[in-house]
Structure formats: structure tokens, C-alpha cells
N, C-alpha and C positions, 0 to 999 in steps of 0.2 A: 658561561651561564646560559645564554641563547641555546649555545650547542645542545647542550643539556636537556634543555625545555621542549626545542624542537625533535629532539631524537623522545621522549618522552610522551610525548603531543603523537607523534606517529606511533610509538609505542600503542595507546590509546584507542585511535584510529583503528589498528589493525585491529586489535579485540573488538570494536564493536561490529567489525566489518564481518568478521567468522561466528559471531553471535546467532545461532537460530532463530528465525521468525517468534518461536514463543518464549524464548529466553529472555525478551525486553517486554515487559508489562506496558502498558498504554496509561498514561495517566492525561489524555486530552481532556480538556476542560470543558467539552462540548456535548451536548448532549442532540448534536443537529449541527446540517450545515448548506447553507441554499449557495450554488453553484447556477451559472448560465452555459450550457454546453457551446462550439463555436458553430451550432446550427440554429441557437437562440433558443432552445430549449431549457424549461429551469430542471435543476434534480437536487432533490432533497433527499434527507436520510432517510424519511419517514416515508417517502413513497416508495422505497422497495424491504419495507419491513415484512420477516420472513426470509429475506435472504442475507448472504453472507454479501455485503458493501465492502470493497477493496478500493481505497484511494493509491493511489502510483503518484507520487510526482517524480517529473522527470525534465528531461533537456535534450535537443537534436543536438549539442554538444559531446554529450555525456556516453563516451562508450559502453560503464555495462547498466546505462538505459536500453541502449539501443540491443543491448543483447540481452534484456530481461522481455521483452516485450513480446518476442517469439511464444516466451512461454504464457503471458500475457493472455495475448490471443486466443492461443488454445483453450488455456482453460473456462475463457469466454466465451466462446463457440460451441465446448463440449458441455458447459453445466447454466447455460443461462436460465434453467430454472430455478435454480438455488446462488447462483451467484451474480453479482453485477459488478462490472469494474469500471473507475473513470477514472482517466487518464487527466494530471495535472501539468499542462506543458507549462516549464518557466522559464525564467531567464533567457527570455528571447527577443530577439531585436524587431524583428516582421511576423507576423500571423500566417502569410503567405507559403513561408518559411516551414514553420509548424505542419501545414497543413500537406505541401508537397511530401515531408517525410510520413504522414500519417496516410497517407496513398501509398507511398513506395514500402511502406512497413504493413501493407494491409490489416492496419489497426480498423477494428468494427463494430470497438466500445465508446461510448462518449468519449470527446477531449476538450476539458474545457482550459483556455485560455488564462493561465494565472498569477497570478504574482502574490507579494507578501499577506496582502488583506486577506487574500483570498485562503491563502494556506491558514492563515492566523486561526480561521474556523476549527481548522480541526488540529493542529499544533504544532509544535515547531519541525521546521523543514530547514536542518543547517546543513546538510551534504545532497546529494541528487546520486541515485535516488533513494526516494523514500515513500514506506508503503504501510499506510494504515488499512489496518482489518476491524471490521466491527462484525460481531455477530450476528444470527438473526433477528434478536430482540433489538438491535439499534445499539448494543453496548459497543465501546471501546474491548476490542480480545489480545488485538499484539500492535507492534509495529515492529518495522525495520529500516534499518540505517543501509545502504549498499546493495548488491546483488541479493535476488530472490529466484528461487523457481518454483515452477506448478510445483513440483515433488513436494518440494518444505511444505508449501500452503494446502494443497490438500493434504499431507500427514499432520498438521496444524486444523486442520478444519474438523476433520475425520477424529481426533484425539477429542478435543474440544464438545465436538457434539457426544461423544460415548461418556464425557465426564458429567456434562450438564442432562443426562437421560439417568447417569447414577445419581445423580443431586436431588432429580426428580423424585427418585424411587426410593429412596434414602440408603441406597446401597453406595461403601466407601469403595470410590475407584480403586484399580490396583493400574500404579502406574508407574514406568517406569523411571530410571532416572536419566537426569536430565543433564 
């Protein structure tokens, strides 16, 4: 029965894990969420409305944290006028710690220091990693359970925005499937 469960359970696992960025709808309960960056700076949702807010939580544990981050970076450097990311480090023992990898990963977006309370803002975070997108309006648009890249998130961003400009207009998207 274990056997079962457990083979079941990964079963599981793997589907969510090959799930596309927009294939999991967001249903966080939040509508905002006030963070302290580890420079003592606060950030809230509401201060970078107008752009696209990418929460990451992650771990210097976590290998494909540490291999999503690459892409991370980039797309933080290349769109910081339309995007902002902040990085959720958890599950960690020293601060020190955190911050050495956040040098040696030339990470150049906020990372703030976090744990349960913290993630509780904006929703559950039961595997690392995990990445909430909200749109420009401050809404909830996707999440993701496991490995992301720029590629998924901007053909997620890029989709998103051409559907919400047909919503405007009252033209019905054509889009593909999914």
C-alpha cells in the first residue's frame, strides 16, 4: 500500500513538475504582500504596479534553483522596465550563507530572507522552487511548482499581455491550444 502511494505521489510530482508556467492558474489569496529585502528595504506589490512582479522562492540547497536563477538574472537585467523579480530565499540555516551564493550567482534582484509567514502572503510554497507571476495590474496570472525559464515566462507574459489588449478591445483572442 505504501509502495503504491508512493509511486503514485511521484507519479504526481512529475506532472506538476512538466506543467507550463500558465497551465497552473493562481488562486493566492492575496491581493498584496509587504516583504523586507536583506538590505532593509520594504517591497510591496503595489509599488511596482505597471509591471510584471515575479516572486521565486528558492534554497542554496536546491539544484534546479540554482539552475533557474541564470535565467532569473537575465531577464532582470534585460526588462527591468516592465519586470521586477524578488527572490525568496528559504530553508536556511545562516543569512551569511544566503548571501555568499547571492554574490557568487551575481543575483542583482532583491532577495529577501524568508520563511513560512513570509511565503504565507502570497501562497503555499510546498516544493523549491516556486514562482509566482502577477501581472501588471497587481493580479495573480500563473504559478509554478519546479524548474522555469525566461523562455516559458516571457512566452507567458508576451501571450498574456496580447490576450488582455484583445479583452480590451472586445476582440475574441485566437489562441492556441494548450
Amino acid at each position: 500500500m505504501i509502495r503504491c502511494l508512493s509511486q503514485a505521489s511521484y507519479l504526481v510530482l512529475c506532472l506538476l513538475i512538466s506543467l507550463p508556467v500558465n497551465a497552473q492558474a493562481v488562486n493566492a489569496q492575496t491581493t498584496g504582500f509587504t516583504f523586507t529585502d536583506h538590505t532593509g528595504k520594504k517591497l510591496t506589490l503595489s509599488d511596482y504596479k505597471g509591471k510584471w512582479v515575479l516572486i521565486n522562492f528558492w534554497a542554496t540547497w536546491c539544484p534546479p534553483c540554482l539552475k533557474e536563477i541564470p535565467d532569473l538574472v537575465s531577464l532582470y537585467e534585460s526588462r527591468k522596465k516592465d519586470v521586477m523579480i524578488i527572490g525568496v530565499a528559504m530553508d536556511y540555516r545562516d543569512p551569511k550563507t544566503v548571501l555568499k551564493f547571492v554574490k557568487s550567482l551575481s543575483i542583482s534582484y532583491p532577495i529577501v530572507l524568508g520563511n513560512r509567514k513570509i511565503a504565507a502572503q502570497i501562497g503555499p510554497v510546498s516544493m523549491l522552487p516556486t514562482t509566482y507571476l502577477f501581472n501588471p495590474d497587481g493580479k495573480p496570472a500563473a504559478y509554478k511548482v519546479g524548474l522555469i525559464s525566461r523562455e516559458d515566462l516571457e512566452e507567458f507574459m508576451r501571450e498574456d499581455s496580447r490576450d488582455s489588449k484583445d479583452a480590451r478591445s472586445g476582440r475574441v483572442p485566437k489562441r492556441k491550444d494548450r
